[in-house]
N, C-alpha and C positions, 0 to 999 in steps of 0.2 A: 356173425360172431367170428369172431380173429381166433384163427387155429396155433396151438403152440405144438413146434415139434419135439419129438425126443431131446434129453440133452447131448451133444454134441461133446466131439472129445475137448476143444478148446474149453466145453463150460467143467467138464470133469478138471481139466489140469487148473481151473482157476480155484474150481472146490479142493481140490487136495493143498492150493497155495492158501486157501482161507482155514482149513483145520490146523495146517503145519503151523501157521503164523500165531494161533489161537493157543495151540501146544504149548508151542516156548515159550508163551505169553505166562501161562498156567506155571508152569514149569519155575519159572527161573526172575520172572517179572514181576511177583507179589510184592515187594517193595515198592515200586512204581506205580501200581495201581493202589498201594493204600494210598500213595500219595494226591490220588486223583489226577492220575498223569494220562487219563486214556483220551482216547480221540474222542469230539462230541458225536452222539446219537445221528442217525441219519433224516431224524426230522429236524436237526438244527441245520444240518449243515447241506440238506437240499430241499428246499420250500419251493411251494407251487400254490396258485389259485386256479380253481375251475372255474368256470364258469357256462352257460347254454346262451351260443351266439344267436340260436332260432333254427337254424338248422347243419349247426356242428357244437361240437363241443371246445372250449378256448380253453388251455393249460398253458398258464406263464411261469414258469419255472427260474427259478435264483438259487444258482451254486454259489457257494463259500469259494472263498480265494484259495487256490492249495488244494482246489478236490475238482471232479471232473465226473460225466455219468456218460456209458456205454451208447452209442445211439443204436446197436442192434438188441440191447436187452431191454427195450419196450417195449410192453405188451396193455390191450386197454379191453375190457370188459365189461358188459353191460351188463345190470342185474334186473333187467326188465324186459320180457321178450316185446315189447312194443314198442323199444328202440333198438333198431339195427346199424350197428355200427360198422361205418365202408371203412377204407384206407386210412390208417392214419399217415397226414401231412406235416414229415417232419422236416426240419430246415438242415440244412447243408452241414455237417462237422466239421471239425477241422482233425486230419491227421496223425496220430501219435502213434508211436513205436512204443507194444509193451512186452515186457520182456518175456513171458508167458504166450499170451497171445498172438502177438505178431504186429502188423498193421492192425490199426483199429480207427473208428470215428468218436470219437469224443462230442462234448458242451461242455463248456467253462461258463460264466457268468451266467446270464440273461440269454431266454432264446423264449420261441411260443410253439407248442404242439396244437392242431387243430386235426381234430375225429370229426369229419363229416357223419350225419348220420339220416338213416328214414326213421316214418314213426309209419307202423303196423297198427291200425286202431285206432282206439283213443291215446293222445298223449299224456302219460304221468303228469301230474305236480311234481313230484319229486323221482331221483333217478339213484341208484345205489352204482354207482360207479366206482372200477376197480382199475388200480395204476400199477403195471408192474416195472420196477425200473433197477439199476444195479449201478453201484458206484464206485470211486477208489480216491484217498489221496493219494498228493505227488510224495509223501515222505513212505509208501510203499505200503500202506495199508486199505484196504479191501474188504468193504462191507460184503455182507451174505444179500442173495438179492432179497430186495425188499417187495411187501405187498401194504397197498396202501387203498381203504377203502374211503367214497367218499362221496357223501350225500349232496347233489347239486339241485339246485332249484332249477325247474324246467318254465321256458317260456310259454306260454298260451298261445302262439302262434309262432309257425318256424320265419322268418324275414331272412331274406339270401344277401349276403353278403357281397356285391361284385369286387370282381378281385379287378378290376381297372374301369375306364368308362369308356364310352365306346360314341365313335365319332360319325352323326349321320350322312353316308354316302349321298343320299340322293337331295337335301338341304346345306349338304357341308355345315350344320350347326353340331354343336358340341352337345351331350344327352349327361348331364355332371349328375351325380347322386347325391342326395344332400349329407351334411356332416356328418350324420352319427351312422349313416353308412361306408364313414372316410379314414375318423379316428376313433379309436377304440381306449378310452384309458381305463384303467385298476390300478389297485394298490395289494401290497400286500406285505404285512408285517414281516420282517428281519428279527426285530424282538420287541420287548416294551416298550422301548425309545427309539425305534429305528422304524421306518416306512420306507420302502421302494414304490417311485411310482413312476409307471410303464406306459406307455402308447405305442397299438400297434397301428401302422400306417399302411393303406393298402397302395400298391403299385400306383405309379403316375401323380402321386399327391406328396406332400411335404408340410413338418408342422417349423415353425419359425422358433428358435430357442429362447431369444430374449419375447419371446409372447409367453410363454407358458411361467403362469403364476398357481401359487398353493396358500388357502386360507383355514385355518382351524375354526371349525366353528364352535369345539365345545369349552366351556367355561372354562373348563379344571385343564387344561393341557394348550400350550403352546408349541410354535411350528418354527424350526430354524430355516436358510439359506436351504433352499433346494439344489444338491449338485448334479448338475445335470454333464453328461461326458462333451466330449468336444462335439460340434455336429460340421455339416461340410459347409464349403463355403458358397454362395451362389447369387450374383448377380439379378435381382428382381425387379422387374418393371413398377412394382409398385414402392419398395422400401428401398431400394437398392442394394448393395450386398449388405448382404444378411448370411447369418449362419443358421442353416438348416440342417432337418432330419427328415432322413427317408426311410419308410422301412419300419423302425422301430426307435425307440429311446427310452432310458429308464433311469434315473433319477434316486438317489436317496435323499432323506427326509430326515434328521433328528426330530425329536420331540419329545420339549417340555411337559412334564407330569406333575400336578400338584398333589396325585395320590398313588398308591403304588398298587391300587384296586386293577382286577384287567378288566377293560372297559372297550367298547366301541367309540371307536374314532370316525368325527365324521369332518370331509375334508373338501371343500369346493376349490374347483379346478377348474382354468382358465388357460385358453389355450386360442390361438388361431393359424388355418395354414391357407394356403393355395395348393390350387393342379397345376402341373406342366402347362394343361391345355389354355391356360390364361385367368382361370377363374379366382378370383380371393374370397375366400368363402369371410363373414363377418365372426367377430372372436364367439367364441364358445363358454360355456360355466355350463360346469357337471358337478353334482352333489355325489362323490362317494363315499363307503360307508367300511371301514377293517377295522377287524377285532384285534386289541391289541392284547398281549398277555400282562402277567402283572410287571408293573417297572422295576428294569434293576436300578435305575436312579430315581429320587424325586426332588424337586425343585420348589422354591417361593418365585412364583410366577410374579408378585411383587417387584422382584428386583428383575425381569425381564424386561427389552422393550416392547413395546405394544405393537408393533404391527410387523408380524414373519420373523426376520433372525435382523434388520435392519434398526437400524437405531431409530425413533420412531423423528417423524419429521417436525421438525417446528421452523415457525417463520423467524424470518430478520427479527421484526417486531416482537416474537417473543423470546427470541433470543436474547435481545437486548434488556426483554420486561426481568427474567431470568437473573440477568445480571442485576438490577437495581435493587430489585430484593435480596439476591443471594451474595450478594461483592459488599465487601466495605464499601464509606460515601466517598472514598477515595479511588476506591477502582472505579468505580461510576462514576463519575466525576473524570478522570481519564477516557474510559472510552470512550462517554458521550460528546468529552472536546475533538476527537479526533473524527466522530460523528461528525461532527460539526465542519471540523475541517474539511473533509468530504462533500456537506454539500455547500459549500464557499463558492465551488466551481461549477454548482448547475443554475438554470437558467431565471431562479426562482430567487438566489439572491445576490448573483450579478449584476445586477439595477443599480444596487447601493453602491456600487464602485463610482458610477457617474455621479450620484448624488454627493459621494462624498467629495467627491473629486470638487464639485460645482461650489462645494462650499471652502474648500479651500481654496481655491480659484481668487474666490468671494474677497478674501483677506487683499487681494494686491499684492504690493512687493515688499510685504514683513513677513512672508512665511519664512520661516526658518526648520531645517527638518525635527525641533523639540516642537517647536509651535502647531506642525503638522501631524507629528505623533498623537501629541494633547489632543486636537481638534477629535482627531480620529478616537483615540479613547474615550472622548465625552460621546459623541458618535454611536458606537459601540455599547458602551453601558447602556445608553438609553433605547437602543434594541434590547438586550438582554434582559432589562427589567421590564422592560413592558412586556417580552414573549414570553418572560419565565410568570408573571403576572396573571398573565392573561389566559394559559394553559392552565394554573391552580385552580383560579377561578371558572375557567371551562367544566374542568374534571368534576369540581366540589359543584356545580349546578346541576352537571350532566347534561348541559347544549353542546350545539357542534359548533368547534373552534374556527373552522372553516367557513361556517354559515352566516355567522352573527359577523366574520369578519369581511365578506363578500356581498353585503346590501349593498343594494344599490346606490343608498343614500352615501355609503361609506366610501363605495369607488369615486362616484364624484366630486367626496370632499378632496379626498387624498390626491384625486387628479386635477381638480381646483390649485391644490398648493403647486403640484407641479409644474402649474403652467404658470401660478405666480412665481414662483423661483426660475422659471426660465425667463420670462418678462424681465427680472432683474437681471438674469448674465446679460441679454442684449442690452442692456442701460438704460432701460424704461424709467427706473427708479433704484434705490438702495433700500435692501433691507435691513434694518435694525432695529434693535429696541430704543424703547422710548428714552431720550436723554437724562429725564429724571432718575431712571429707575438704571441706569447707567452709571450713573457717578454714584449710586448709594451700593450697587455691586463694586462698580470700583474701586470706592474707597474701602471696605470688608475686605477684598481680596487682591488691594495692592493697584499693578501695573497690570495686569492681566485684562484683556480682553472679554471681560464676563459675558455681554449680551451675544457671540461668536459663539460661548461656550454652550451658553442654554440652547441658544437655535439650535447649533450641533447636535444637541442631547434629545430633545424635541423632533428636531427630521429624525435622529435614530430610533426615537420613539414609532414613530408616524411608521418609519420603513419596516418594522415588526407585520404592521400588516401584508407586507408583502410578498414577507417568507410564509404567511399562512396560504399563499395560493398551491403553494407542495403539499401535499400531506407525506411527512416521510418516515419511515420505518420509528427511527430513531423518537421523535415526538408523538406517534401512536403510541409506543411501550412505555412513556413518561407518562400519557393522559391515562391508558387504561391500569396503568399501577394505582395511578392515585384516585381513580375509579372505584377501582376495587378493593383495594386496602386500604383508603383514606390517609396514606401517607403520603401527606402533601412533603413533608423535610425532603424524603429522597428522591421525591417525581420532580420537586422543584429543583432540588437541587441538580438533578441529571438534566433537567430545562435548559438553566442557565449554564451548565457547563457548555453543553451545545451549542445556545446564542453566543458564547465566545469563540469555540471554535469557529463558526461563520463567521464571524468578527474578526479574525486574527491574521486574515491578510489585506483586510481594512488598513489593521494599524501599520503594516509594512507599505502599504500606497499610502498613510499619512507620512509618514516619513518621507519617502522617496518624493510624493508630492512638494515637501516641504524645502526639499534638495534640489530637484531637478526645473520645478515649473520658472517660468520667467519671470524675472521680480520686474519689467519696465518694459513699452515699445509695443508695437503692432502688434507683438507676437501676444501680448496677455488677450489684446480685443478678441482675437483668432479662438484664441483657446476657450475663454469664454463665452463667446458665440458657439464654439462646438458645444460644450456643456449645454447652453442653451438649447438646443437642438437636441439633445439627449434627455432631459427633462422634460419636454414635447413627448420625446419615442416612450417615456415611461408613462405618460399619460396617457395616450390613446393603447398602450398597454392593458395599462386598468380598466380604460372606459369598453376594452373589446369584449370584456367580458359579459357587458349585457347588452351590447351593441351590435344590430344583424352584423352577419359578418361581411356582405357587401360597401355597409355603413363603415365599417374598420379599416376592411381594405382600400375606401376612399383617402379615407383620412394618412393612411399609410402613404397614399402616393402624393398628395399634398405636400406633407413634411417630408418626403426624401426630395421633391420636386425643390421646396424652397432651399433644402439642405447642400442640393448639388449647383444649386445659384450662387449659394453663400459663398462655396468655396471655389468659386468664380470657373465654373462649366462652360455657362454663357459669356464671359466677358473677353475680348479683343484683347492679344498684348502685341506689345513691340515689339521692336529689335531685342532692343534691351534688357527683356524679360531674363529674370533670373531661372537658374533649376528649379528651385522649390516652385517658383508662380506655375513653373509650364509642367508640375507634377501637380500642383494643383488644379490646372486646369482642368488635366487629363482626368483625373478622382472625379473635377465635378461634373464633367460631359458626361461620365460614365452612368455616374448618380441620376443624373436628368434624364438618360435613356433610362434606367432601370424605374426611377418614377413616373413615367410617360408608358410604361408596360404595363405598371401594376393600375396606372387611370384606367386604360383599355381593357385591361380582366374584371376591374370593378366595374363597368358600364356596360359587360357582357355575362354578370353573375357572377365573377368569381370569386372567390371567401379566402382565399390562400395566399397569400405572401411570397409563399416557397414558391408556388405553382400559380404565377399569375395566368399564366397562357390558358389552363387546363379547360374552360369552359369557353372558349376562343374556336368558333368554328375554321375549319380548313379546307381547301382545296374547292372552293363554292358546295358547301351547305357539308362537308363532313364532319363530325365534330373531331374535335381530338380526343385520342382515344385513353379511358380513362380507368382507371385504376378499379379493380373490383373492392366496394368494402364491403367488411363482414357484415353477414346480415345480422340484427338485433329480434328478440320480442321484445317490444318494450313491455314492460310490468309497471304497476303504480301501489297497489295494495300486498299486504300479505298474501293473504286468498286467491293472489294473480298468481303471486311467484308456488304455492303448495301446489296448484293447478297444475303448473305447466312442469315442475319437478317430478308430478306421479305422470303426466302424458309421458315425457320422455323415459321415467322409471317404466313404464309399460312394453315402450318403443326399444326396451334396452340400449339407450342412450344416457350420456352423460351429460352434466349441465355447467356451464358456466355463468356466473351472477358476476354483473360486472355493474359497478353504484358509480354514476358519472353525474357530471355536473357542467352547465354553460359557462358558468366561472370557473372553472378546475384547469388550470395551463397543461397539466399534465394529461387530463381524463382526455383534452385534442390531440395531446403528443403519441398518447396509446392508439389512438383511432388512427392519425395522419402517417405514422412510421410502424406502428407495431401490427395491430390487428387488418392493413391493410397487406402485408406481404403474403403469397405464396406457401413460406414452412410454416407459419401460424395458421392459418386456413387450412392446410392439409390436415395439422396435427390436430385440431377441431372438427374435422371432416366428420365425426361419428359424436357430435358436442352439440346441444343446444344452448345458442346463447342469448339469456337474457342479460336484458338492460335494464337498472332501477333511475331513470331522470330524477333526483333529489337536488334539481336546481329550485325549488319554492319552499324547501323546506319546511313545509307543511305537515300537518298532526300526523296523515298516512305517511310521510316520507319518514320521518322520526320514529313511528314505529315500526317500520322496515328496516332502519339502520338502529335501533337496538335490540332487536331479532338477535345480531350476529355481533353486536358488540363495534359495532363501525363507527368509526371518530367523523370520518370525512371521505369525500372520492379523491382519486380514485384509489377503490378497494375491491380487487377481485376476490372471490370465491367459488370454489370449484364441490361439484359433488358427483359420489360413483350413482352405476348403473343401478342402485338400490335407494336414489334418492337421497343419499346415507351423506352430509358433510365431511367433506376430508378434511379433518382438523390439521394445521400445521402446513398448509397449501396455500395460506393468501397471499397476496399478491396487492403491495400496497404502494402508490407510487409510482413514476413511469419503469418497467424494464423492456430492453429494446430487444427486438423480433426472435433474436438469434437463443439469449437466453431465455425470453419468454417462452418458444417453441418447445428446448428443452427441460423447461421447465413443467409445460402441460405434460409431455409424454411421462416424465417422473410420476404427474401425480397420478394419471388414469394409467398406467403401467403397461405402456405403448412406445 
C-alpha cells in the first residue's frame, strides 16, 4: 500500500491560494458565474482510462490544452488487500516555474501511469481502484485535489509485459515477443464526438503512421480523418523512409452520431510496426470498445461519405457512369469525346491510322485534302455507328462485347480482309465496286467517287472491331448504364460521342493525307507497298490472338523479314545511290537483323516480340535470365473464387480477381509491363491473386463475370482481409506498374 505523508507546507500555501481564489470568486464574481463563465469540472478537463495489463495496472491519461497536473500529487490505492500495489511508474515531466510553489514537474497532454502490482491470493474480478491527483490551469486557477474512484476489470491471469527483447548471446538470434506484447492501443472518450486514440509502444519497437487505420463498426455513428501528430522520420529496410512512432502516439477521432443517445462505440484498429532488431511484424486489427456520452452534435450520416472522413472511392468507370446519368446529353456527349480522344492514341486504335492511310493511298493522284477529309469522315462514321450499335445491342442482350467480338471465326474474317487489302496496295489487283452499281451511285450523287466512299464506311465499320479489343473505362460506364437503366438515348449517345472522338485525328491524317502524299512517280509504289505491309502487321495482330504465341511470333519475323527486303536492306547500290536509297538501305538491313532475331526466339520458344532473346540459352546451356511473373490461382467457377476468397479471409490476406482473356491485347500488356515488375509484386506481397481465364466464354465463365457486373477483361477486383469487395477499386483496362502499385496500396491501405 503507498503511504501518504503529512501535508507539507508547499500543499498549505497552495490550499490558502485555493480558498483566497474561491473567496473573491464568492465575493465579487456572482455576475460571472451566472453567466456560466467558470472553468469546466475536473473530470472534463483531465480524463484517463485504466485498465489491468496482467500484471500492472495501465492509466492513459488526456489533459485539456491550457491545464497541466502535479507529477508529485499522485497517489494510487488499492481497495482489495489481494492486490498489492509496488511503485508507481511514472514518465519524465517537464519543468514549470509556479509561482507559489517553486520548481515543479508537470503533464500536459498525453502521457501513461503504470502501478505494477502482486496478487496475494486469489485474484479479484473486479478491483476498486483509487487515483489521487491535483491540477491547475495556465490562466491561474487551481482545482482542490481531486479523488477519483474506479472500478477496473481484472485479468484471469497476470502476462508480463517486457519492456524490450532480449538478444541471445550464445545463438546470436533475436528472442522478439509477439505483437500484442509490443503495442498496446485504447481509446478513450474526449466527449460525445470526440475519441482519442493511443498506442503505447514498448522500447526497441516502432509503429509506422501511414499503417495505422480506424473503422466504425456500428451502424448509427461514423468515423472522420484520424489526426495523428507528426511521428519521426526513419529510413526502413523494408518501406523506406517512413514516419514513425516510438514510445507512444495518440490521435483524435471526430465522430459522426446519428443519435444523441450515449452509446458504446465500437472501433477496429489497424495498425503495423517493426523492431529495431530487423523484424516486421504483419499488420495487426484490434476490436476496441469506449463508451461515448450523449452527443453534443448529431448528424444524417446520409449525407456522409461511406468509408472514414475520405470521400468514398469510385472508379474511372463509375465516375463516368455518374456523369451519363447525372450531366445533360450535352455534358456527356463532351466528355465522352474527349474520352475518346484519349484513347486515339493507345494501342487498340492506332491500327486504323494505317488503314486509313492505305485507303487513301488507294485513290492515286486525285487525293486532294477535301477528298481526304471526306474519305476519312465516311471512314469514321462507319466506326462510330457500328461501335455505338453494337454496344446498345451488347448492353440490351447482356453478352460480352468483347466476346462475341473476339471469335475466332471473327479474327479471321477481319484478318482475311486485311490481307486482301494489302494484296491490293502491292498491285495484285484493284479493289472496287462493281461498275454497274457504280455509275447508279454515281449518277445519284454526281461526280463523287461513291464506291471509295462506301468501302471507306465499310473498313470503318469492320475497324469497330478493333477497338473492342480495349475494354476501357469510358465504354464499361456506357454498357453498364444501359444495363441497368435501360437507357439506351444516353449510353448510346455517350458511345458515339467517344467513337468520334477516336475518330477525330482520323480526320486530320485525312486531310493531311490528302495534302502531303504523292500524287505520281515511284514514290506512291513505295508508299503503297508500306501500307501493304501494315495491313499484314494488322493481321497477324488479330490472328495472335488465338494463335500459340510461338505461331505469332513466327509470323512476326516473316513479315519484318520480307519488310526490311522491301525497303531494299539486301539490295547492292552504286556509286550513285542517292541519300534517301542509302537511308533506306540502312532502315532495311536493320529490319532484316531484327526479323532474323525474332526467327531465332521463335525456334527457341519464344512468345515476345519485345523480348525476342528471352528464352535464347547463353553462355553453353545458361538460360537467360528471366523475369519473375506474378504467380496466379487460376479459378474457373464461382465456388473456385468463394473458396479461395475465405482460404485467404482466414490466412488474413487480401485477394486480387484479375478476369483475363487470350484475346485481350491489354490483359498481355498488364502481365508483360505491369504485374511483372518489383513495386507491384511487393505491394501484393500479403495479396492472393487469382486469375478468372474467360477466354471460352462459356455458361461458368458468364456467370463469373455477372457476379461482379464485368463487361469484359481486363477487369481487376480487389477484396479486404474479410473477403469483403472493395467497391470503387477496379481496375479496368491496362494501368502501368507505377500507378498500378499505387493504386493497390490505396485500396488495402498499405
Amino acid at each position: 500500500m503507498i503511504q501518504h505523508k503529512p501535508i507539507a507546507n508547499t500543499d498549505m500555501i497552495l490550499i490558502r491560494k485555493i480558498v483566497a481564489f474561491l473567496a473573491v470568486t464568492l465575493a465579487i464574481s456572482a455576475p460571472v458565474a451566472a453567466q456560466d463563465d467558470r472553468p469546466a469540472p475536473p473530470e472534463d478537463v483531465f480524463r484517463y482510462v485504466v485498465f489491468d495489463a496482467g500484471d500492472a495496472l495501465e492509466i492513459d491519461w488526456s489533459v485539456d490544452d491550457g491545464a497541466y497536473m502535479y507529477r508529485s500529487a499522485f497517489g494510487f490505492e488499492s481497495g482489495d488487500k489481494g492486490i498489492v500495489l509496488g511503485e508507481p511508474e511514472l514518465p519524465e515531466g517537464k519543468i514549470y516555474s509556479d509561482e507559489f510553489l517553486g520548481e515543479q514537474e508537470i503533464y500536459r497532454g498525453n502521457f501513461y501511469v503504470r502501478i505494477p502490482y502482486t496478487v496475494q491470493g486469489d485474484k479479484p474480478e473486479k478491483l476498486a481502484f483509487t487515483i489521487k491527483s491535483r491540477g491547475c490551469l495556465d490562466s491561474g486557477f487551481c482545482y482542490v485535489p481531486t479523488t477519483w474512484i474506479e472500478t477496473v476489470e481484472m485479468k484471469a491471469a497476470a502476462a508480463a509485459v517486457p519492456a524490450t527483447f532480449d538478444l541471445k548471446p550464445a545463438t546470436g538470434e533475436t528472442d522478439f515477443p509477439p505483437p500484442d506484447e509490443v503495442f498496446f492501443p485504447d481509446l478513450f472518450a474526449v466527449d460525445g464526438n470526440t475519441v482519442e486514440v493511443g498506442f503505447r509502444i514498448i522500447p526497441g519497437f516502432y509503429l509506422y503512421k501511414d499503417k495505422i487505420g480506424v473503422k466504425v463498426l456500428n451502424e448509427n455513428a461514423r468515423a472522420g480523418n484520424l489526426d495523428l501528430p507528426k511521428g519521426k522520420l526513419k529510413t526502413d529496410e523494408f518501406f523506406g523512409e517512413q514516419e514513425v512512432y516510438y514510445d507512444e502516439a495518440v490521435g483524435r477521432l471526430a465522430i459522426a452520431r446519428a443519435t444523441p443517445e450515449a452509446m458504446d462505440l465500437e472501433l477496429e484498429l489497424t495498425y503495423q510496426g517493426c523492431a529495431d532488431g530487423g523484424l516486421c511484424y504483419l499488420p495487426q486489427t484490434k476490436v476496441l470498445t469506449v463508451s461515448l456520452p450523449e452527443a453534443t452534435a448529431v448528424t444524417d450520416l446520409a449525407d456522409l461519405p461511406a468509408r472514414g472522413g475520405d470521400a468514398p472511392m469510385v472508379s474511372e468507370q463509375g465516375r463516368l457512369a455518374q456523369i451519363i446519368t447525372g450531366s445533360s446529353i450535352w455534358v456527356t456527349a463532351g466528355v465522352f469525346f474527349l474520352a475518346g480522344l484519349g484513347l486515339a492514341f493507345t494501342p487498340c486504335v492506332l491500327p486504323m491510322v494505317p488503314i486509313l492511310s492505305g485507303i487513301i493511298a488507294g485513290e492515286g493522284d486525285d487525293v486532294t485534302p477535301m477528298r481526304g477529309f471526306t474519305l476519312a469522315l465516311s471512314y469514321v462514321m462507319g466506326m462510330a455507328i457500328v461501335y455505338t450499335l453494337a454496344g446498345v445491342a451488347a448492353a440490351a442482350a447482356g453478352v460480352q462485347l468483347q466476346a462475341m467480338f473476339n471469335q475466332p471465326w471473327v479474327l479471321i474474317l477481319i484478318s482475311g480482309l486485311f490481307v486482301a487489302l494489302a494484296l491490293a496496295m502491292f498491285g495484285l489487283y484493284d479493289l472496287q465496286m462493281p461498275s454497274g452499281i457504280q455509275s447508279r451511285i454515281a449518277g445519284i450523287s454526281g461526280n463523287q467517287k461513291s464506291g471509295t466512299m462506301v468501302g471507306a464506311f465499310v473498313m470503318g465499320a469492320l475497324s469497330a472491331l478493333v477497338v473492342t479489343a480495349c475494354v476501357a473505362p469510358a465504354l464499361i460506364a456506357a454498357l453498364t448504364v444501359m444495363a441497368e437503366t435501360g437507357d439506351m438515348v444516353r449510353g448510346g449517345s455517350a458511345l458515339f460521342a467517344m467513337s468520334m472522338g477516336m475518330g477525330a485525328p482520323l480526320l486530320a491524317v485525312g486531310a493531311a493525307q490528302g495534302k502531303f502524299l504523292p500524287k505520281a512517280g515511284p514514290w506512291m509504289v513505295a508508299i503503297k507497298g508500306a501500307f501493304g505491309f501494315l495491313m499484314l502487321g494488322l493481321a497477324v495482330w488479330m490472328l495472335g490472338r488465338i494463335l500459340p504465341g510461338e505461331v505469332t511470333m513466327l509470323l512476326w519475323a516473316l513479315l519484318i523479314l520480307m519488310s526490311g527486303v522491301f525497303m531494299g536492306g539486301l539490295t547492292s547500290l552504286g556509286t550513285d545511290a542517292t541519300v534517301a536509297q542509302k537511308l533506306g538501305k540502312g532502315f532495311g538491313l536493320v529490319t532484316v537483323l531484327y526479323g532474323i532475331t525474332l526467327f531465332l526466339g521463335a525456334m527457341t520458344g519464344g512468345t515476345n516480340p519485345l523480348k525476342p532473346l528471352a528464352s535464347v540459352n547463353l553462355g553453353g546451356g545458361v538460360a537467360a535470365e528471366k523475369e519473375e511473373h506474378l504467380e496466379f490461382v487460376r479459378i474457373k467457377t464461382v465456388d473456385d473464387l468463394d473458396r479461395e476468397i475465405a482460404a485467404a479471409a482466414a490466412a488474413g490476406k487480401t485477394v486480387m480477381l484479375d478476369f483475363y482473356a487470350d484475346w485481350c491485347v491489354s490483359c498481355i500488356e498488364m502481365e508483360e509491363y505491369t504485374f511483372i515488375t518489383n513495386e507491384v509484386q511487393t505491394a501484393l506481397a500479403n495479396t492472393v491473386s487469382l486469375q478468372a481465364d474467360v477466354t471460352k466464354n462459356d455458361a461458368e465463365d458468364q456467370e463469373l463475370l455477372k457476379r461482379f457486373g464485368v463487361f469484359g477483361p481486363p477487369t481487376i477486383i480487389f477484396f479486404d482481409q474479410d473477403g469483403e469487395q472493395l467497391e470503387g477499386y477496379e481496375v479496368v483496362g491496362f494501368m502501368n506498374a507505377e500507378k498500378f502499385s499505387a493504386h493497390v496500396n490505396k485500396a488495402f491501405g498499405s
